[in-house]
PAFISE-408138 format. One line per field, with one value per residue: x, y, z of N, C-alpha, C, CB in turn; residue in three letters. Coordinates in nm, 2 decimals, always signed. Glycine has a CB too. Layout:
! PAFISE-408138
n.c1: c(X_...)
n.c2: c(Y_...)
n.c3: c(Z_...)
ca.c1: c(X_...)
ca.c2: c(Y_...)
ca.c3: c(Z_...)
c.c1: c(X_...)
c.c2: c(Y_...)
c.c3: c(Z_...)
cb.c1: c(X_...)
cb.c2: c(Y_...)
cb.c3: c(Z_...)
type: c(Ala_...)
! end
This chain:
! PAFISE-408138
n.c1: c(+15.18_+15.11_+15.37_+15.33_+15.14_+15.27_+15.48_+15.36_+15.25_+15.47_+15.58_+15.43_+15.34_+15.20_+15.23_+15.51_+15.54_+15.32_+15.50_+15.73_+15.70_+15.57_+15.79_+15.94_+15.80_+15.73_+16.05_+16.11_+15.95_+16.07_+16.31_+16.23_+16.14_+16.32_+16.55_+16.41_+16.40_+16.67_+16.77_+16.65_+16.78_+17.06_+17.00_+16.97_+17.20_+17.40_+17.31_+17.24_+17.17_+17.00_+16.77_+16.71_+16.62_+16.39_+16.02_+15.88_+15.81_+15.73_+15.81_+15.83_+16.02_+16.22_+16.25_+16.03_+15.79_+15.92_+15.96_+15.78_+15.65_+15.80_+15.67_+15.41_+15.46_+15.56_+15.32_+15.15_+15.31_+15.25_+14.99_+14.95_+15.11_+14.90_+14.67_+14.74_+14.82_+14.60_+14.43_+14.57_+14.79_+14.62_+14.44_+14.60_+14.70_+14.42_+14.38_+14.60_+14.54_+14.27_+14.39_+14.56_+14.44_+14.24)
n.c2: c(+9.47_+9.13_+8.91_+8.62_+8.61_+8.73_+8.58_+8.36_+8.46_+8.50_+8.25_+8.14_+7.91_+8.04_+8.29_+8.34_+8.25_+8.49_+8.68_+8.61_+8.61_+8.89_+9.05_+8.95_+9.01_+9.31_+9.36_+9.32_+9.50_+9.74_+9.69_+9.71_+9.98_+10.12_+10.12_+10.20_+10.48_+10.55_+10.47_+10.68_+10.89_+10.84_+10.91_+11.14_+11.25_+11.15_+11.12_+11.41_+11.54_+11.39_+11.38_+11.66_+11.70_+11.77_+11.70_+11.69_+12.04_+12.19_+12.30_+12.09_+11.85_+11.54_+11.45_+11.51_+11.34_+11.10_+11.20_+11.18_+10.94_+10.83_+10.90_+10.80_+10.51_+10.44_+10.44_+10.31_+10.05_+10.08_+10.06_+9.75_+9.67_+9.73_+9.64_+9.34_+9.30_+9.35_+9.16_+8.88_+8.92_+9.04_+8.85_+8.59_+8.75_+8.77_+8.48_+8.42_+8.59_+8.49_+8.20_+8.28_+8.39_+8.19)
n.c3: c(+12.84_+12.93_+12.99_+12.95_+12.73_+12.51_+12.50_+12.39_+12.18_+12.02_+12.01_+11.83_+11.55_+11.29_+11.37_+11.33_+11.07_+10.94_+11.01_+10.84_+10.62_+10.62_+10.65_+10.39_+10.17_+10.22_+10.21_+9.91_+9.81_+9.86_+9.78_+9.49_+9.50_+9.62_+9.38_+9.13_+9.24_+9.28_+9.12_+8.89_+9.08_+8.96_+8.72_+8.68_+8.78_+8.60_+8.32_+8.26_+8.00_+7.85_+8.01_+7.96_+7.78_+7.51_+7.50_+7.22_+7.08_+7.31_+7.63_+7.80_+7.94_+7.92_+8.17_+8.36_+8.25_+8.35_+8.60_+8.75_+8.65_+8.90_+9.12_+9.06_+9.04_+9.33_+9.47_+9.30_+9.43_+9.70_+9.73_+9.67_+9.89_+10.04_+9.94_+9.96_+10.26_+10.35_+10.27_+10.33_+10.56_+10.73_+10.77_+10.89_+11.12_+11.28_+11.30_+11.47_+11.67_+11.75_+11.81_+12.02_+12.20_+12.35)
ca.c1: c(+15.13_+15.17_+15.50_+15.30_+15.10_+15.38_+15.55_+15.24_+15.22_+15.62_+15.61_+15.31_+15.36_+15.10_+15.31_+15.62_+15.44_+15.35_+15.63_+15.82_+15.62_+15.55_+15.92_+16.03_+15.73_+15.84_+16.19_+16.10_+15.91_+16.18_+16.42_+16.22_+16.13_+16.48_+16.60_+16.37_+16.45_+16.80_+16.80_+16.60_+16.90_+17.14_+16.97_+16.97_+17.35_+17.48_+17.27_+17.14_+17.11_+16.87_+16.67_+16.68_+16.62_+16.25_+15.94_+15.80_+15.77_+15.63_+15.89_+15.86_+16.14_+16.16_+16.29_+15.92_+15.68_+15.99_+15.96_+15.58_+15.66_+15.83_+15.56_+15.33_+15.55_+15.57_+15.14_+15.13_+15.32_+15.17_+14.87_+14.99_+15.10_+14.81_+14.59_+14.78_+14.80_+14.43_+14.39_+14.65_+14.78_+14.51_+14.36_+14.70_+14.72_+14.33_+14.38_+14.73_+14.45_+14.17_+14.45_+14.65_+14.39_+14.17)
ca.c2: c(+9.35_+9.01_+8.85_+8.51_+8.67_+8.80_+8.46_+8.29_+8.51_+8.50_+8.13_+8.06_+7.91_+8.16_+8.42_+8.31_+8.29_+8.66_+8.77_+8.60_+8.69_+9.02_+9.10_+8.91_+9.11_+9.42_+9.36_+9.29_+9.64_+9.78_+9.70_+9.75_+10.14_+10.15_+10.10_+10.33_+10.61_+10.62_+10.49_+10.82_+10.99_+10.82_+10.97_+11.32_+11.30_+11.13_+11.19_+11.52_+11.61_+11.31_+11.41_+11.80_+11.67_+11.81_+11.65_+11.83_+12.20_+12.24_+12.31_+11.93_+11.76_+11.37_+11.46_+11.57_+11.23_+11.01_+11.22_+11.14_+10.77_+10.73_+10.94_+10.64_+10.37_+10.47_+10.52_+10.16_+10.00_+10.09_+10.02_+9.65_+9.62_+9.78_+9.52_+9.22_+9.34_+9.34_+8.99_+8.77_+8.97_+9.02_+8.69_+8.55_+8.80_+8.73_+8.36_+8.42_+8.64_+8.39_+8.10_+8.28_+8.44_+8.13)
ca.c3: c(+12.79_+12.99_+12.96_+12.90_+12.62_+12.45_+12.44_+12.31_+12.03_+11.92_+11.92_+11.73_+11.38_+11.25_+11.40_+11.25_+10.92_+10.88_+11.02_+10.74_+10.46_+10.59_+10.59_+10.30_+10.08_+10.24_+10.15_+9.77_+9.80_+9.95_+9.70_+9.39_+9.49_+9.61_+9.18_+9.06_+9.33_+9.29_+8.90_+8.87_+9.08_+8.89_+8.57_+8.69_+8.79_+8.50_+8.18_+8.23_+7.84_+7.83_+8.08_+7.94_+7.55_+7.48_+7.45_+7.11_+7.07_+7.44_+7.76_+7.90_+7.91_+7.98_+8.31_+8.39_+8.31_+8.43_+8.76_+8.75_+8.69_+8.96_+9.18_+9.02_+9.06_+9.49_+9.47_+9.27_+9.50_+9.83_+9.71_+9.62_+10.03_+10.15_+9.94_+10.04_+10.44_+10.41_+10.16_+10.41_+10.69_+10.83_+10.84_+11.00_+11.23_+11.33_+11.36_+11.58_+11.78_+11.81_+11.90_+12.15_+12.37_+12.38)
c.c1: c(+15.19_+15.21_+15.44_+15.24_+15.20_+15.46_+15.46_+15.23_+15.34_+15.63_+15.51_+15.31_+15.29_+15.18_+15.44_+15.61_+15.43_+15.45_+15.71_+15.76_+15.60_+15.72_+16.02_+15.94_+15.76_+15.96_+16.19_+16.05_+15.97_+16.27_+16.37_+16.18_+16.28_+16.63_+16.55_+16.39_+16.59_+16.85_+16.76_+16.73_+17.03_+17.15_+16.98_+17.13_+17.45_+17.45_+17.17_+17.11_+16.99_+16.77_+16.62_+16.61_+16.38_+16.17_+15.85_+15.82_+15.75_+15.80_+15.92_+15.92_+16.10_+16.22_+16.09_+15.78_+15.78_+15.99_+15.87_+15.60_+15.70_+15.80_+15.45_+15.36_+15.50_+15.40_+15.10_+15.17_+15.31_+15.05_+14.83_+15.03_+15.02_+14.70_+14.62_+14.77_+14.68_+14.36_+14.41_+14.72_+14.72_+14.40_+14.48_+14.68_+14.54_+14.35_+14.47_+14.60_+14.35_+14.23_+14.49_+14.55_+14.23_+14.16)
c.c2: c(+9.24_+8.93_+8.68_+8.52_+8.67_+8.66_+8.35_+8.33_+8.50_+8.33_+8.07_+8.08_+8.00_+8.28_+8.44_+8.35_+8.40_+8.71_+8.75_+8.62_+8.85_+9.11_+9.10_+9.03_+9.22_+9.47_+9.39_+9.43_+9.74_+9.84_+9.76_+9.93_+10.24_+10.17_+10.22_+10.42_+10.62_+10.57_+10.64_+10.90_+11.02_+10.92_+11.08_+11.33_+11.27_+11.11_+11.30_+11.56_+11.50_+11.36_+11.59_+11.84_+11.68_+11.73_+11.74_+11.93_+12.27_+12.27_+12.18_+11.90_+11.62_+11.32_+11.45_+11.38_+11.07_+11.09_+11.17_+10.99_+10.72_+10.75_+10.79_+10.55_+10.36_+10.41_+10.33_+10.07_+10.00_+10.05_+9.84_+9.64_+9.65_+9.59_+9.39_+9.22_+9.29_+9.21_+8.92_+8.82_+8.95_+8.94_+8.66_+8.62_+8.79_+8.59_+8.37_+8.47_+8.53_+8.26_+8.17_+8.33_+8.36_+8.08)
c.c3: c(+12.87_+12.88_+12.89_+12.72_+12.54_+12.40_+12.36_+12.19_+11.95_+11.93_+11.87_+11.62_+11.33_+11.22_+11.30_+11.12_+10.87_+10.88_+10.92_+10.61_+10.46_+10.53_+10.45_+10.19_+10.08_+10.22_+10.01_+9.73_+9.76_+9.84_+9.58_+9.39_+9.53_+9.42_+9.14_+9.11_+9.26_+9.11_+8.87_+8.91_+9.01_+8.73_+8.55_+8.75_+8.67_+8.32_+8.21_+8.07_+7.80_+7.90_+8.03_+7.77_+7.60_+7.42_+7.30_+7.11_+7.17_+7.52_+7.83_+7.82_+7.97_+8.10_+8.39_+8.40_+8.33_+8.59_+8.82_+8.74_+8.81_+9.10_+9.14_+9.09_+9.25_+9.53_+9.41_+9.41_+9.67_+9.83_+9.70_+9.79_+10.01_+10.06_+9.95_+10.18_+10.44_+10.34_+10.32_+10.50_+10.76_+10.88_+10.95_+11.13_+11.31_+11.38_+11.47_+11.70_+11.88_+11.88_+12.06_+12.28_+12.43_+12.55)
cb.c1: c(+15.17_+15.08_+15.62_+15.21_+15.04_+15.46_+15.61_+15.12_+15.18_+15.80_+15.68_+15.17_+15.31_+14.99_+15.37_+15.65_+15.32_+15.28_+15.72_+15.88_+15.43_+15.48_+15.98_+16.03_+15.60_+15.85_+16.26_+16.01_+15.89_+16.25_+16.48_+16.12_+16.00_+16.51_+16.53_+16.27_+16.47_+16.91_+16.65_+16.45_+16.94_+17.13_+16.86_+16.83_+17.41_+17.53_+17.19_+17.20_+17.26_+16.87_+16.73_+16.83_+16.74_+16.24_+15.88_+15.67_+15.66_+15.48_+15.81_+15.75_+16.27_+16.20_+16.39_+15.89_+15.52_+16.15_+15.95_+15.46_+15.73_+15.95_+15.51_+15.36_+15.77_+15.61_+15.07_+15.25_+15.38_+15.16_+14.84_+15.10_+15.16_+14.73_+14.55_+14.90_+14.79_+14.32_+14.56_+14.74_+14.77_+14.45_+14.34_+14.84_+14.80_+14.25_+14.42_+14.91_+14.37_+14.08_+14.59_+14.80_+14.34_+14.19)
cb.c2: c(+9.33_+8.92_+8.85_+8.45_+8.79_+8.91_+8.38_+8.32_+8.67_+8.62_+8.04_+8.09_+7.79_+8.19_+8.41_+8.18_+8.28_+8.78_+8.74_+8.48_+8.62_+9.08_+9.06_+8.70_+9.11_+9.43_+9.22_+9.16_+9.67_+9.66_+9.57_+9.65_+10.18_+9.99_+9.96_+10.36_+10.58_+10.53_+10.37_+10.86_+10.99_+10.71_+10.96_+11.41_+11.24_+11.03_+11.08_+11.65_+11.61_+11.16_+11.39_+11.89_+11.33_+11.91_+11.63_+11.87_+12.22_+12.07_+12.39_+11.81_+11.81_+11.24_+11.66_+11.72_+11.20_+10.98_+11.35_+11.22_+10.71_+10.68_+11.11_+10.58_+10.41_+10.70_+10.72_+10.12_+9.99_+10.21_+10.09_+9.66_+9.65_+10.02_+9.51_+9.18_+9.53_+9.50_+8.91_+8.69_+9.07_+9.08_+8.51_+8.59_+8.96_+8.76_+8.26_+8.56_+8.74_+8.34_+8.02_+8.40_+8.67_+8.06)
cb.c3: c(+12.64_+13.07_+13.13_+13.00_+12.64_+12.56_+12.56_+12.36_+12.02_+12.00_+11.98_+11.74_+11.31_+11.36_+11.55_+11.25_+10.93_+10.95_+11.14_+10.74_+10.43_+10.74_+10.67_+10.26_+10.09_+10.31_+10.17_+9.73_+9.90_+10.06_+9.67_+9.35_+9.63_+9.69_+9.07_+9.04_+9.52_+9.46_+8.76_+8.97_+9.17_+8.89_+8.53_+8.81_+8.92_+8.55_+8.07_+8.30_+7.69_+7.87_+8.23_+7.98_+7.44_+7.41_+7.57_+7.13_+6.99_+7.53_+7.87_+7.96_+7.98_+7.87_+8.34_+8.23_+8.17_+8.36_+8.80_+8.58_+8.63_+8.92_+9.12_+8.88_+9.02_+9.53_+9.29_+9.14_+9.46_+9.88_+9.59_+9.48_+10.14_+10.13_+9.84_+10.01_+10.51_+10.35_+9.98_+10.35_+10.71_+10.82_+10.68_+10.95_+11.19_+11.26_+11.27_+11.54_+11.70_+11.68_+11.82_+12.13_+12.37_+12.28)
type: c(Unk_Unk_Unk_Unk_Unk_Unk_Unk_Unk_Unk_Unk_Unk_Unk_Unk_Unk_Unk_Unk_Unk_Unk_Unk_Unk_Unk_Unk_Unk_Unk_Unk_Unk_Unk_Unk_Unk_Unk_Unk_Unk_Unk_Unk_Unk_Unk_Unk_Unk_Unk_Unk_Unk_Unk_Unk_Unk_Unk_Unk_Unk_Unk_Unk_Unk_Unk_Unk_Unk_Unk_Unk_Unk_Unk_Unk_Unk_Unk_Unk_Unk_Unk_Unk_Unk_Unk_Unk_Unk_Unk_Unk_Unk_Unk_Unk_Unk_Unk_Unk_Unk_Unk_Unk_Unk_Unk_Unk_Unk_Unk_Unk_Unk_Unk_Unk_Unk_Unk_Unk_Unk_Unk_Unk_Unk_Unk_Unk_Unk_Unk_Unk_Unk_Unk)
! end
């Protein structure tokens, strides 16, 4: 990639812009799948008899659709980037395009 290019694109307000929303959104992501991950691990290292206490009469335990929640949870929130990337991302990053290689 030319070195002028390259400076065009990292100092254009635009640029700036995504970059800081993409990271800050990403961060907030980040953190919130970060809680439920390791709450979940927390849950299974330090109340196992909650997690082993039976749903009904059946074999599932409430280990089982808290595991699945937070398979959900992961599947939600990717879905939640991906449709913002493609809302406002991807305009930004088109305009940065259409200015810098005018």
């Amino acid at each position: 990639m030319d070195n002028d290019l390259t400076l065009r694109i990292a100092n254009h307000p635009s640029y700036k812009e995504l970059k800081a929303k993409r990271t800050s959104f990403g961060l907030r992501l980040t953190l919130a799948m970060m809680v439920v991950y390791y709450g979940f691990v927390l849950l299974v290292a330090f109340n196992k008899p909650l997690l082993a206490t039976r749903l009904g009469d059946g074999v599932t335990t409430y280990a089982m659709p808290i595991g699945f929640g937070v398979i959900i949870f992961t599947i939600i929130i990717t879905a939640i980037y991906v449709r913002r990337a493609n809302r406002e991302y991807d305009d930004l990053a088109e305009q940065i395009s259409k200015a810098v290689l005018k």
